[in-house]
C-alpha positions as CSV (number, residue, x, y, z in Angstrom):
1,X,23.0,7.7,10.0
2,X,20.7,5.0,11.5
3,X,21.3,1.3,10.7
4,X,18.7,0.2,9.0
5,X,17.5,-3.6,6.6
6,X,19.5,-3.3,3.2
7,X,22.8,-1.8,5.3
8,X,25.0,-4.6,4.5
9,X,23.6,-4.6,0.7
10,X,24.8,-1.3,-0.2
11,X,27.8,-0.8,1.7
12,X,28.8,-3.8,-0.2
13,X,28.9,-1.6,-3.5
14,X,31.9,-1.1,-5.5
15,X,31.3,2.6,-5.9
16,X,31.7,2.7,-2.1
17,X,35.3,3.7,-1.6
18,X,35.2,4.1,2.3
19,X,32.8,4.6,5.1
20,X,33.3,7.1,7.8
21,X,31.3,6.8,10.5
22,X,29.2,3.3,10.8
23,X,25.7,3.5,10.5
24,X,24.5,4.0,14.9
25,X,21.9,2.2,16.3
26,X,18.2,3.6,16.2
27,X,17.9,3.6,19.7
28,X,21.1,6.4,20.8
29,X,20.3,9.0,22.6
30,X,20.0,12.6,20.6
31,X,23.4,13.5,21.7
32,X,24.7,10.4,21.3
33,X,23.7,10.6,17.1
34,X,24.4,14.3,17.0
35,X,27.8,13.8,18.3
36,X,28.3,10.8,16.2
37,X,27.1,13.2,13.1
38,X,29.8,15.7,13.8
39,X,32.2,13.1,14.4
40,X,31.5,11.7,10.8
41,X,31.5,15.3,9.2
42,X,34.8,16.5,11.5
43,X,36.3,13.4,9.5
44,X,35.6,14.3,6.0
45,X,36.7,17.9,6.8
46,X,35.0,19.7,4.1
47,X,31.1,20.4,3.0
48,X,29.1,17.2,2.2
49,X,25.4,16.9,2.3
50,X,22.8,14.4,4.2
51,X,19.6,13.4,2.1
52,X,17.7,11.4,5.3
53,X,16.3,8.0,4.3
54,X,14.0,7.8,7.0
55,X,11.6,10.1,9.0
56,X,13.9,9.8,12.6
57,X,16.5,11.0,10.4
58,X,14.8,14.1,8.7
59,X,13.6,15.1,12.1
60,X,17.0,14.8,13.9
61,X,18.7,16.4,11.1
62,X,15.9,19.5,11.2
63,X,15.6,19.8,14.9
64,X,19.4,19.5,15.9
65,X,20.7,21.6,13.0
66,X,21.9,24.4,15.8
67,X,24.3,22.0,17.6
68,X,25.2,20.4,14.2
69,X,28.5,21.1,12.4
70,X,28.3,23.8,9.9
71,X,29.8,21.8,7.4
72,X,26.7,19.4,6.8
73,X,24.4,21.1,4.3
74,X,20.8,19.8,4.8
75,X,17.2,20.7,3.7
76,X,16.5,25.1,5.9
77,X,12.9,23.9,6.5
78,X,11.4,25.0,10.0
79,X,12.5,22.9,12.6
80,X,9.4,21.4,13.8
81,X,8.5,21.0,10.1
82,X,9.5,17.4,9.5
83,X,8.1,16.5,12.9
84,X,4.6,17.8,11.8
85,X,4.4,16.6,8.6
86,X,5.3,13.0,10.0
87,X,3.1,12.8,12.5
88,X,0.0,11.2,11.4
89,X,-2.3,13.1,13.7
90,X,-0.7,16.8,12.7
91,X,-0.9,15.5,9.1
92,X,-4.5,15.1,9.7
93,X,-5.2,18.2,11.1
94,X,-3.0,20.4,8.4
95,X,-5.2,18.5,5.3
96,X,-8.2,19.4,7.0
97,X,-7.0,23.5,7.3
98,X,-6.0,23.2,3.7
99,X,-9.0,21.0,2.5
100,X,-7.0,17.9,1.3
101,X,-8.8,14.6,2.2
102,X,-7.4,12.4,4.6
103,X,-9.2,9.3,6.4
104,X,-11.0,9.4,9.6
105,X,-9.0,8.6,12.3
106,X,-8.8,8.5,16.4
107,X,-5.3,8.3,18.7
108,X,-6.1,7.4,22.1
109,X,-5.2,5.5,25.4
110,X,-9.0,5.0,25.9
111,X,-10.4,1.6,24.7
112,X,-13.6,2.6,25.0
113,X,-12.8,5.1,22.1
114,X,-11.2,2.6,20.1
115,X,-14.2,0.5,20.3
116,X,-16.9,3.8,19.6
117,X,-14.5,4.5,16.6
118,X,-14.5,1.3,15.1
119,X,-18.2,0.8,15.2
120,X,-18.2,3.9,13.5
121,X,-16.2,3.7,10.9
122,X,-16.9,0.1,10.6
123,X,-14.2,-2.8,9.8
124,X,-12.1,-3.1,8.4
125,X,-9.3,-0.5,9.8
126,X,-6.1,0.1,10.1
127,X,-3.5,0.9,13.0
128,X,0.1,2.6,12.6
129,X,2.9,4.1,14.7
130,X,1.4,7.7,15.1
131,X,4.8,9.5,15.1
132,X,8.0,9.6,13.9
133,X,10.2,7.8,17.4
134,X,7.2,6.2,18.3
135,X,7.6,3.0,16.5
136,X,11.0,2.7,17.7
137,X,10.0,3.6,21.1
138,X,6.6,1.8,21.6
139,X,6.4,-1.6,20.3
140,X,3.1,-2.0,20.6
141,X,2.4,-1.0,17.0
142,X,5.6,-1.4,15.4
143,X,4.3,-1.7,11.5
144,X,1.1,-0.9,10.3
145,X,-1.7,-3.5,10.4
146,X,-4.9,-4.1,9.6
147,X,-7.6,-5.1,11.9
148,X,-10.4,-6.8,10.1
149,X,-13.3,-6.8,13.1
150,X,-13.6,-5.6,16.6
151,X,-12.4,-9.1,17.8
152,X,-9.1,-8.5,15.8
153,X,-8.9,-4.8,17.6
154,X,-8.8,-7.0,21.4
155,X,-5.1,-6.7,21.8
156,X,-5.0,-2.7,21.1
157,X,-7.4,-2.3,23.5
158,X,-5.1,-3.7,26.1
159,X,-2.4,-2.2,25.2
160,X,-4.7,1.2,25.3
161,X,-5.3,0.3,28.4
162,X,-2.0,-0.5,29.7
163,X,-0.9,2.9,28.7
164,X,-0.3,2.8,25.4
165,X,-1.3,5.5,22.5
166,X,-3.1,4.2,19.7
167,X,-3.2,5.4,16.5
168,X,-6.7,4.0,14.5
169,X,-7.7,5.1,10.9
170,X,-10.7,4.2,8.5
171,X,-9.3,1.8,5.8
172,X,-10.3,2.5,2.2
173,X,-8.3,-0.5,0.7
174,X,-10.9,-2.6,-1.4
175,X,-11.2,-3.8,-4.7
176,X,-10.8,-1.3,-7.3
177,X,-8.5,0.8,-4.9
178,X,-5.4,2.8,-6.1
179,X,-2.6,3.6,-4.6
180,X,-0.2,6.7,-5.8
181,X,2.9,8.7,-4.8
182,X,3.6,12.7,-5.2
183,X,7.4,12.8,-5.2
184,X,10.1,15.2,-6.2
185,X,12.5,17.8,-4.5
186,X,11.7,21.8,-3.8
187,X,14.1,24.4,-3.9
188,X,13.2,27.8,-1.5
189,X,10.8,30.5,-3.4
190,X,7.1,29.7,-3.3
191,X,6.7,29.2,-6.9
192,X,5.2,26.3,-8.7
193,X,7.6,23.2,-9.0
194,X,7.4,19.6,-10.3
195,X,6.3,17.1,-8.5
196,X,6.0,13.4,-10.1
197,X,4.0,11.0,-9.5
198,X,3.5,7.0,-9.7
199,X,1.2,4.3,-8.9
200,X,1.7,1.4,-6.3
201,X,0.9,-1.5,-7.8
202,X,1.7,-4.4,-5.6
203,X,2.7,-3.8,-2.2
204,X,4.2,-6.0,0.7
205,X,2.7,-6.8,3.1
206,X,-0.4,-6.7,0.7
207,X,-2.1,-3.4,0.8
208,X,-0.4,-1.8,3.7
209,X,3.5,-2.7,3.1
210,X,6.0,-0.9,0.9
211,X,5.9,-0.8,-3.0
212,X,6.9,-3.8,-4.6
213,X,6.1,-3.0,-8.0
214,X,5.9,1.1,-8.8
215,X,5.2,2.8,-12.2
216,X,5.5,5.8,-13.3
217,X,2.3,7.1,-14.4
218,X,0.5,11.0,-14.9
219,X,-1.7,11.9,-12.2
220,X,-2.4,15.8,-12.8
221,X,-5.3,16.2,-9.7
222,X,-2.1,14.6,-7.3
223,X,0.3,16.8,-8.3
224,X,-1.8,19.8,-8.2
225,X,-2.0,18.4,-4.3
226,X,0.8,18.2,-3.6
227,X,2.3,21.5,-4.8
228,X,-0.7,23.3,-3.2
229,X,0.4,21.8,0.1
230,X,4.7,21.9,-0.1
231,X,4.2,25.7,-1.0
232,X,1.7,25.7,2.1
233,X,3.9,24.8,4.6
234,X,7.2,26.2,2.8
235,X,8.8,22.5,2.3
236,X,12.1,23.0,1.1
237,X,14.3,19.7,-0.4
238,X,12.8,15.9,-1.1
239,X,9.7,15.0,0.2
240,X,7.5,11.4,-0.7
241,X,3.6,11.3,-0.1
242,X,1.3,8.3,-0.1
243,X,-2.4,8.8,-1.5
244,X,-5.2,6.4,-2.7
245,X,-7.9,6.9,-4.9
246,X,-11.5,5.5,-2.6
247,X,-12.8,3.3,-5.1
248,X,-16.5,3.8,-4.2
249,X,-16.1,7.8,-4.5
250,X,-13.1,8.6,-6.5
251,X,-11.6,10.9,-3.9
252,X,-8.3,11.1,-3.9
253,X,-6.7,11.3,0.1
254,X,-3.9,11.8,1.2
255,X,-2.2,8.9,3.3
256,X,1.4,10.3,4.3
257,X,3.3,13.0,3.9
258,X,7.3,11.5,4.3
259,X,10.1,14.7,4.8
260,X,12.5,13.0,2.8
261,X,13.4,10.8,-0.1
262,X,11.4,7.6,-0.4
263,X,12.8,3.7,-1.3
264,X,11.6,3.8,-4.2
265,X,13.1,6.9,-5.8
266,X,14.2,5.4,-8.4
267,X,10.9,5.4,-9.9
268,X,10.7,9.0,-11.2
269,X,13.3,10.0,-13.5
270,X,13.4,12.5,-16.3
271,X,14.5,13.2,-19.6
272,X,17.7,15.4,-18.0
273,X,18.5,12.1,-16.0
274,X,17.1,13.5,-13.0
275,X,15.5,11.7,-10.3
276,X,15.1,12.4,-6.4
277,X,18.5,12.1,-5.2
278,X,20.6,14.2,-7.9
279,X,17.7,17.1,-7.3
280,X,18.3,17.4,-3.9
281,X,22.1,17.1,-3.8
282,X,21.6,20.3,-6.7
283,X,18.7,21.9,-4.6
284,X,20.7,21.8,-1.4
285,X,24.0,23.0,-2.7
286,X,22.5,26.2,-4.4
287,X,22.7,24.9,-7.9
288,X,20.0,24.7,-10.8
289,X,18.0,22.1,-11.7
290,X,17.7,20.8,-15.9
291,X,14.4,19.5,-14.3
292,X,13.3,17.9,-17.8
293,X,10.3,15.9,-17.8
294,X,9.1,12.8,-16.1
295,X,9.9,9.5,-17.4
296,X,6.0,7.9,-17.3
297,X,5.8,4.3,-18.0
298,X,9.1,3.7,-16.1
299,X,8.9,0.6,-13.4
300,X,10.2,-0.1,-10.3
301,X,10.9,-3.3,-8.4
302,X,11.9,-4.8,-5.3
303,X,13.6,-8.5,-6.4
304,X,13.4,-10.1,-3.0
305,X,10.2,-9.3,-2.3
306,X,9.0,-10.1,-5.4
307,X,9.6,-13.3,-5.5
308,X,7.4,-13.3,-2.6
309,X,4.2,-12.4,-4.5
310,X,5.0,-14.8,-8.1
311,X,4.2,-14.1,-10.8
312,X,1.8,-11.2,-10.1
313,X,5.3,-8.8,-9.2
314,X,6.8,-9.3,-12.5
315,X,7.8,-6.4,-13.5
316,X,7.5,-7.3,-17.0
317,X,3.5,-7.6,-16.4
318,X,3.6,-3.6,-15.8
319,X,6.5,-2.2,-18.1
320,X,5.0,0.1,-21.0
321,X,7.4,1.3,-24.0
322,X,11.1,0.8,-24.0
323,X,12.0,1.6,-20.3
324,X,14.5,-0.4,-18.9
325,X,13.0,-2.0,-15.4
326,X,14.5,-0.2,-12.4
327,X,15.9,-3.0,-10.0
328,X,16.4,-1.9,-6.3
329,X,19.3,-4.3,-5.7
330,X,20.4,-5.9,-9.4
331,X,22.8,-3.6,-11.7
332,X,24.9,-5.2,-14.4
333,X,27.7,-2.3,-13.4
334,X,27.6,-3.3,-10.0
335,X,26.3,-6.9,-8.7
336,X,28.1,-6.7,-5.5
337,X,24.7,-5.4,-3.6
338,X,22.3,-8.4,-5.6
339,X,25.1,-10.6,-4.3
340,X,25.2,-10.0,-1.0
341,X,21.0,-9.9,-1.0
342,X,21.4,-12.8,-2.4
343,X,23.8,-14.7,0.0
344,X,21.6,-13.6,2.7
345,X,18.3,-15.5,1.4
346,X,20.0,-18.7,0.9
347,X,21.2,-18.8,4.4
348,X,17.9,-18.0,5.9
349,X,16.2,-20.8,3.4
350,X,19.1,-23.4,4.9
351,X,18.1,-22.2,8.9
352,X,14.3,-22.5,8.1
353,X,14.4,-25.6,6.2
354,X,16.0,-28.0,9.0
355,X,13.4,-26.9,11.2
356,X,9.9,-27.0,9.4
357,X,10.6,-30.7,8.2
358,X,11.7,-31.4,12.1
359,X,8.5,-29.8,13.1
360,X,9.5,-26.6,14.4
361,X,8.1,-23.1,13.6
């Protein structure tokens, strides 16, 4: 729906017999992406479902589903559902009325809160986009980043000032931290369902990025979390959450709460070959699931930025029983996508090379 980094990659797929309607840019107006929806479905001419990739997406798809064609089957939640549950200040507040931990936080335009904040949570701390639109409308925290002292916060401050919100949360990375995901898919009823879970093992940037390296692994306490808090709020289809484990207390808190599949779905498969994807494509067409049971010990990777990180982000390091590693680009049935990545590398090594020995940034 939205054009997003890794476009050209899969629509370079083999399995990809034809592409009706190209990906539109992030920054359409509503009716602009709505129409262009309808114009893709009114192409196809039959039912098809839409599995969002990204929060914009689950929130368009959930708020807009009146004025979108019938045709398109996607996830009955409430409409301001995905909306809530992506915004990291709602999130916040629902954990607290449920009693799921979440970090200390403060979103303001007020520097001097910033500043009062900080010194009380102490350094260091991090900043993110506080709603879904927000990092594609206000640039002035466009990815999440850490600040490591109050000198470090100076430029949010200004932008505070100048108008802008900013969204400020205690940091509980640290030596000994652990980072997990509650995955999975629900179908309507409020019944107990799977959810599966994973740890983050290397991430990119470091500690704040995306997973590099993911394994499946048990985490009972998680998923007991997360199904307490899906059945909550009535969440109906895929859903990814971020937690960490606070290595000088052991709580487990809740980081994000993402209304639709994540990247790295491909890390929680069971023994029905089910993972993420095939769930929801059943749950949303009416049909049952042959859950099965989650694959632990499974492991993820992300090939380009791993060869980013050495080699710490071998796979290989984290792999436990007889698991084939999960590539996110490389496939012996289909190397057009780990190709293309590929292609794309060595042109950006030959335009950066000419210029560092030249003396250029």
């Amino acid at each position: 729906m939205l054009s997003h980094p890794g476009e050209r990659e899969l629509l370079a797929s083999h399995y990809l017999t034809g592409i009706v309607g190209a990906p539109i840019d992030a920054g359409a107006t509503t009716a602009a992406q709505v129409e262009h929806i309808n114009a893709a479905v009114a192409a196809i001419g039959t039912r098809c479902v839409a599995i969002a990739g990204d929060d914009e997406s689950a929130v368009l798809l959930a708020e807009q589903r009146p004025s979108i064609d019938s045709r398109l089957i996607t996830a009955s939640n409430e409409p301001t559902l995905p909306r809530s549950l992506s915004d990291k200040v709602a999130l916040g507040q629902l954990a607290q009325s449920t009693g799921v931990p979440y970090p200390r936080f403060v979103v303001t335009k007020d520097p001097e809160e910033l500043r009062a904040f900080a010194r009380e949570a102490g350094a260091p701390l991090v900043l993110k986009s506080p709603a879904p639109f927000a990092r594609l409308q206000d640039k002035a925290v466009s990815c999440t980043t850490v600040v490591h002292d109050l000198v470090a916060l100076r430029p949010w401050e200004v932008a505070a000032e100048a108008g802008h919100e900013i969204f400020l949360q205690e940091y509980l990375m640290g030596p000994g931290v652990q980072s997990w995901y509650g995955a999975g898919v629900r179908a309507p009823g409020n019944q107990r369902q799977p959810v599966w879970t994973g740890r983050k093992m290397l991430a990119h940037p470091p500690m704040t990025g995306i997973g590099v390296v993911n394994v499946a692994a048990p985490k009972p306490d998680l998923a007991e979390y997360v199904d307490a808090l899906c059945r909550h709020v009535g969440w109906i289809g895929p859903f990814d959450t971020d937690w960490i484990v606070d290595p000088r207390s052991g709580v487990l808190y809740l980081i994000d709460f993402n209304p639709r599949r994540g990247a790295q779905f491909r890390t929680f498969q069971t023994s029905t070959d089910v993972d993420v994807v095939r769930a929801a494509h059943l749950v949303l067409t009416g049909r049952r699931v042959p859950w099965g049971e989650q694959q632990f010990g499974l492991v993820h990777t992300v090939e380009n930025l791993a060869l980013l990180h050495g080699p710490k982000a071998s796979p290989w390091r984290y792999r436990v029983g007889r698991h084939p590693i999960e590539f996110s680009w490389y496939a012996r049935d289909d190397m057009a996508p780990a190709r293309s990545l590929g292609s794309q590398m060595v042109g950006r090594v030959r335009r950066k090379v000419p210029t560092r020995f030249s003396g250029g940034r």
